[in-house]
N, C-alpha and C positions, 0 to 999 in steps of 0.2 A: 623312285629316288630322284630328287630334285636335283638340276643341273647345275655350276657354280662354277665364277672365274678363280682359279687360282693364278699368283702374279706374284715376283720380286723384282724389285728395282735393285738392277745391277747398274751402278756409276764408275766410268772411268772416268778417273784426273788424273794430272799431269801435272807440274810444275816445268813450265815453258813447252820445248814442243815435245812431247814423247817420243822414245828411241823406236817405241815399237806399237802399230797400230793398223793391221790389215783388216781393212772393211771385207767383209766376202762378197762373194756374187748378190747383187741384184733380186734376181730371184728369191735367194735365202732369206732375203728380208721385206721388211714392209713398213714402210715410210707410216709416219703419225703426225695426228695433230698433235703441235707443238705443246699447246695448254700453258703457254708460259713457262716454261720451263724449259730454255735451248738446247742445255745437253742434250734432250731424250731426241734421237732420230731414228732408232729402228727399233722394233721388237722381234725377239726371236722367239717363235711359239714350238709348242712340243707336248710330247707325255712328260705329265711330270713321273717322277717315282712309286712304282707301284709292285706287286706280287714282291718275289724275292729282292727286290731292288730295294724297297720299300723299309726292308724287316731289322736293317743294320741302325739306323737313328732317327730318330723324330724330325729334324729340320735338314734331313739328308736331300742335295740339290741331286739333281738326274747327270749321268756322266756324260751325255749327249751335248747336255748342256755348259757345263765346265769343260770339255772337248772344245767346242767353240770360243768360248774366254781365252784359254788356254794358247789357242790359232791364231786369236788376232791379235791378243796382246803380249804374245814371246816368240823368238826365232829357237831354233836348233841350238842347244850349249846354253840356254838362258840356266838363269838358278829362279825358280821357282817356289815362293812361301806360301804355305797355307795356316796363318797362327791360329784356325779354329777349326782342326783335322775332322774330329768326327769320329767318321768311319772310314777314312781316307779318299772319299771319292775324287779328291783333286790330285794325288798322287797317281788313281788307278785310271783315270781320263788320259793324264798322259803318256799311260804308256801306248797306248794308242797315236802319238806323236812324235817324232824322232828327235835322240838330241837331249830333250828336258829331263834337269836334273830337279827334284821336289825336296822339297825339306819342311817337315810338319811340327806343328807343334800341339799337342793334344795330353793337357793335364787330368783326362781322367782314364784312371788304370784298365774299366772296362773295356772302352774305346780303345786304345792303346793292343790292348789284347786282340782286339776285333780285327783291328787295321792288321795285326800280322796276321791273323788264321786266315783274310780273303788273302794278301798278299799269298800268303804260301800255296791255299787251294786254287786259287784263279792265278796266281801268275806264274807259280814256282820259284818265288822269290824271297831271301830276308828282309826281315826290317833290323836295321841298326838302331840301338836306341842309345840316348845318351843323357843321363838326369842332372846335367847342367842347367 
């Protein structure tokens, strides 16, 4: 079975200077050639999504990986939006994070379903839902 990169281009902006922006260690990361394009200064590499992880949505990100987003760009008490939930992985990344309140938004009924069955077996948790 042939080897292959997989890769997303995660961009943060800001309009002036951002309230909230902690680089991690060093180590965790790893400087790149710029290629023209200045934003890009680190890449964070990883498993992507796999075995049971894997099984909840097609373009499902790894919670490792939203965990770190998550780190650097909100403190404790932030409100956090995810308007293309999924399977919730950016709601269940944070609870692994102290503080962060999530608020999703995910128009298909499936999904919507999914997001509370993990919610309930993995965290013992409701989801509120609200069809505003």
């Amino acid at each position: 079975r042939p080897e292959f990169a997989l890769f997303d281009f995660i961009l943060f902006y800001s309009k002036g200077s951002p309230d909230t922006f902690r680089w991690i260690g060093q180590n965790e990361m790893h400087n790149v050639i710029r290629c023209g394009v200045p934003e890009l200064e680190a890449v964070w590499t990883g498993a992507i999504c796999a075995g049971n992880e894997r099984q909840w949505h097609p373009t499902q990100k790894p919670r490792w990986l939203l965990e770190k987003i998550l780190f650097v760009s909100s403190v404790p008490g932030a409100q956090v939006l995810d308007p293309f939930a999924g399977s919730g992985s950016t709601a269940f990344a944070a609870q692994r994070l102290p503080g962060r309140q999530v608020t999703l938004i995910e128009p298909e009924p499936k999904y919507v379903g999914l997001i509370q069955s993990i919610a309930k077996d993995e965290f013992g948790c409701k989801v509120t839902l609200n069809d505003n």
